[in-house]
C-alpha positions as CSV (number, residue, x, y, z in Angstrom):
1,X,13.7,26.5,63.2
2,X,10.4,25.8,65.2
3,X,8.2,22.9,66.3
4,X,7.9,20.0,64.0
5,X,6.2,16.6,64.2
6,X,7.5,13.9,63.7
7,X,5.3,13.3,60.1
8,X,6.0,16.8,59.3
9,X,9.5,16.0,59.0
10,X,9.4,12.4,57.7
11,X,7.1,14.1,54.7
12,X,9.7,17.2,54.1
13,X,12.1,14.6,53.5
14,X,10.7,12.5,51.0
15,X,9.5,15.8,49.4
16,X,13.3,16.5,49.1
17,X,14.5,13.0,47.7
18,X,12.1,13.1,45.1
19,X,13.2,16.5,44.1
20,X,17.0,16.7,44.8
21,X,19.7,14.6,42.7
22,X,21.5,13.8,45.5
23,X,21.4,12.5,49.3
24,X,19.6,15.2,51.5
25,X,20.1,15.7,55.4
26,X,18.1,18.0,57.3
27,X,18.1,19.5,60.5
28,X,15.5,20.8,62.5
29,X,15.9,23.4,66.0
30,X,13.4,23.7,68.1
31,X,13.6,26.1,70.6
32,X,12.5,25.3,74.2
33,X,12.4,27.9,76.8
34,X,13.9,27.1,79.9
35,X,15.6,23.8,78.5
36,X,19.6,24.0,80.2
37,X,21.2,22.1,77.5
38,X,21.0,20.5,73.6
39,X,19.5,18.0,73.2
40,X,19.3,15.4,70.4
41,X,16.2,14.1,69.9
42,X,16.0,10.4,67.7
43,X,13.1,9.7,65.6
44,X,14.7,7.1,63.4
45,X,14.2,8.7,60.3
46,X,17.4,8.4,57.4
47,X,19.0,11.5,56.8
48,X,17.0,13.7,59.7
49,X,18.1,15.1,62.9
50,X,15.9,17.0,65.2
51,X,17.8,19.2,68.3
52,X,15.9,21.0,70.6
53,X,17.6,23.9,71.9
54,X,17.3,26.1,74.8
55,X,15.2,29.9,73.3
C-alpha cells in the first residue's frame, strides 16, 4: 500500500516470476486524500493492477 511507479511495479513483477513456480498477480493501493471514489488505474502490465483509493 503506497505510491508506486509505474517501473517500480513492472520490476516487482518480474522479480516475482522469476522466483515463484507459478502465475503471480499483484495489487497495488494507493491512497489519495480527498479522492471520492476507487479508481482503477491501467498500466498495461500482465498480471498487475494498480487502485488508488480515497486515505
Amino acid at each position: 500500500m503506497g505510491e508506486v511507479s509505474i517501473p517500480q511495479a513492472a520490476e516487482l513483477g518480474s522479480v516475482l516470476a522469476s522466483i515463484t513456480p507459478g502465475k503471480c498477480n499483484i495489487l497495488f493501493l494507493d491512497p489519495v486524500a480527498g479522492l471520492p471514489s476507487v479508481k482503477e488505474l491501467d498500466w498495461g502490465i500482465d498480471g498487475t493492477c494498480t487502485v488508488q483509493v480515497p486515505s
